[in-house]
C-alpha positions in Angstrom: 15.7 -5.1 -4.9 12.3 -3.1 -4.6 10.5 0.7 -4.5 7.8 1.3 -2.9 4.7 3.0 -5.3 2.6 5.3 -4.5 -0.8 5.2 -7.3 -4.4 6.5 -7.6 -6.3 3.1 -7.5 -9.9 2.9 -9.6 -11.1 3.6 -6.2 -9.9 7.3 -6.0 -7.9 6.9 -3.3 -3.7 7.2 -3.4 -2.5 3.7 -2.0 1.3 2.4 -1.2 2.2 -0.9 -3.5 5.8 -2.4 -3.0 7.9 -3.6 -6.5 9.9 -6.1 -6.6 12.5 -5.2 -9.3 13.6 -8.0 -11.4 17.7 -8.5 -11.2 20.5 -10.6 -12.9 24.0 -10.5 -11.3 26.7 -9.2 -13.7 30.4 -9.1 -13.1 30.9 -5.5 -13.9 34.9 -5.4 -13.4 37.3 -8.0 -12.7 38.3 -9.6 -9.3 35.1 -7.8 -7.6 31.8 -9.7 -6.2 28.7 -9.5 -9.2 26.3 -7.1 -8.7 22.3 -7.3 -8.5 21.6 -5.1 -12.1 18.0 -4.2 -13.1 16.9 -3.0 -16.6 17.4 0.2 -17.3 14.4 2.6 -16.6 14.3 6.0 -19.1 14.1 8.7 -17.4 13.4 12.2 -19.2 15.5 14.2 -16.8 17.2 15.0 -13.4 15.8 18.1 -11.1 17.4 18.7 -7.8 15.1 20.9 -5.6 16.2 22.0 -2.1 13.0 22.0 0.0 13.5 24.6 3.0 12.9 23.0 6.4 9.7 25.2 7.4 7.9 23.2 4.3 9.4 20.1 5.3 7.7 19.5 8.6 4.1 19.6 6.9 3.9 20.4 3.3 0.8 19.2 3.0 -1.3 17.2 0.4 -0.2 17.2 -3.0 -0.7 14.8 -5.9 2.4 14.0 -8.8 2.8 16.6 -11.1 4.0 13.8 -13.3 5.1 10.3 -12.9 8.7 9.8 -11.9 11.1 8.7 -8.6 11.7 10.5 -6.4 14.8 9.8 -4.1 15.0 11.9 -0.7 18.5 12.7 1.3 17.1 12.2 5.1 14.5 10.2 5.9 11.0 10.6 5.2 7.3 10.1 6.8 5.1 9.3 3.4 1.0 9.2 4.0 -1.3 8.6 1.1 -4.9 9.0 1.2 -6.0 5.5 2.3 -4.7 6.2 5.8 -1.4 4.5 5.3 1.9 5.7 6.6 5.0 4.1 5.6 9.1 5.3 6.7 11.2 6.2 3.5 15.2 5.6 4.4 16.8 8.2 3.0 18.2 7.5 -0.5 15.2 5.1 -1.6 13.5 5.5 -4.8 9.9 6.2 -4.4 7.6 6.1 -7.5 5.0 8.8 -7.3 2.2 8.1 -9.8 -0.7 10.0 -7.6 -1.4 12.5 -10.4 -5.1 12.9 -9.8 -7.1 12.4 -6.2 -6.1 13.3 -3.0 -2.7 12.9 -3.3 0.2 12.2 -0.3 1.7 14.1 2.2 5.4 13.9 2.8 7.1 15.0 6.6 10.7 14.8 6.8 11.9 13.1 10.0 15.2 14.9 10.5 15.4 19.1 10.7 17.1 20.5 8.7 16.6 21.4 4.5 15.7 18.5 2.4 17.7 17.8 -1.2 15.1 15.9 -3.3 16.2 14.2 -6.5 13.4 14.1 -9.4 13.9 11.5 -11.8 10.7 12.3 -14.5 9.9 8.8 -16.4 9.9 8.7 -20.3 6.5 8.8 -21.4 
């Protein structure tokens, strides 16, 4: 299991790291297959925001107002300030730790509004 991160490096630049989230497999109720289960991660919070489609085609660049995931409902075009691009299934956790820089840029890849979950991490 993995999330892609998207950091400030020492450079100044926002760049795209994949995680590869540690798992054991758990039995979780009888007479079902284990399931993969990571630690749990705090989280401070949930925010739904509906994001019209108009800002969804180019919002522009914007750095993390904090760090947290951030888990789209279509799928998603994310750029970060190296130059990189990278597709975002929809559903996907996304770290966004860019809180100072450039920042990424975010286009949505299916018209319509966008239902973004915030998931703010415990500081």
């Amino acid at each position: 299991m993995n999330y892609l991160r998207v950091y400030t490096g020492p450079d100044g630049q926002t760049h795209f790291e994949d995680v590869e989230v540690p798992t054991v497999q758990r039995e979780l109720w009888g007479g079902i297959p284990p399931f993969d289960v990571a630690q749990p991660i705090p989280v401070s919070s949930v925010i739904l925001l509906r994001y019209p489609e108009q800002a969804t085609r180019e919002p522009g660049w914007h750095i993390a107002p904090r760090r947290q995931f951030v888990i789209f409902n279509k799928d998603v075009e994310m750029e970060v300030s190296d130059g990189q691009r990278r597709h975002v299934s929809a559903g996907n956790p996304v770290l966004v730790e860019d809180m100072t820089g450039k920042g990424h840029n975010t286009r949505a890849l299916v018209e319509g509004d966008a239902l973004i979950l915030f998931l703010p991490l415990v500081e």
